[in-house]
N, C-alpha and C positions, 0 to 999 in steps of 0.2 A: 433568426441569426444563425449562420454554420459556423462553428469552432472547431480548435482542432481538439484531439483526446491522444495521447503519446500513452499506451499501457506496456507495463513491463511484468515481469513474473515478480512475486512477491518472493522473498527468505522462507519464509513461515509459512505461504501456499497461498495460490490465490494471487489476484492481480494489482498494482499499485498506478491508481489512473491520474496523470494530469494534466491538465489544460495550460498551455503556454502562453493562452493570449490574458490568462485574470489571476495565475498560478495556482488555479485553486488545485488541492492533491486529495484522492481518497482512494479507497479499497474495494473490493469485493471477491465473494470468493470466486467466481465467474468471468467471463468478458463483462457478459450481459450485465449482472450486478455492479460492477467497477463503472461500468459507461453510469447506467441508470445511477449511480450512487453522485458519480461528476458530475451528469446535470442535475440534479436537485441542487449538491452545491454549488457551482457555478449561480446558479439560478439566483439562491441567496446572496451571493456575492453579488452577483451586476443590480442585485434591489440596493443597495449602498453605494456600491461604485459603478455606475452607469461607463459601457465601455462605446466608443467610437475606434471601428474598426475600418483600420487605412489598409489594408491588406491581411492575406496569411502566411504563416507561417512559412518557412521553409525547412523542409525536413530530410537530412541527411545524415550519414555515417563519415563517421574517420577513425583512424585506427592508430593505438599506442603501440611501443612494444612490450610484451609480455613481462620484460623486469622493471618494466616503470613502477 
């Protein structure tokens, strides 16, 4: 099953990974580690909630302005 992985930079270093389609969120200090860290969880997750997947995500930007 492909999912998606959304990683961002972490505050504190390192990356903060989540998957959009089961919300699972984790860490690592790496790409690598942050992926690898979200499927393991993911993994645990879909053993409990089994997911039927109708499609993926769609992944874009938009922009505030700066005093918001």
């Amino acid at each position: 099953m492909e999912l998606s992985a959304v990683l961002s930079p972490a505050p504190e270093g390192g990356y903060v990974a989540f998957n959009p389609e089961t919300g699972t969120t984790t860490q690592g200090e790496t790409v690598e580690e942050a992926l690898a860290n979200l499927r393991e969880a993911t993994e645990l997750y879909l053993e409990e909630f089994p997911l039927v997947v109708s499609g993926r995500p769609l992944l874009t930007t938009f922009e505030v302005p700066e005093n918001a």
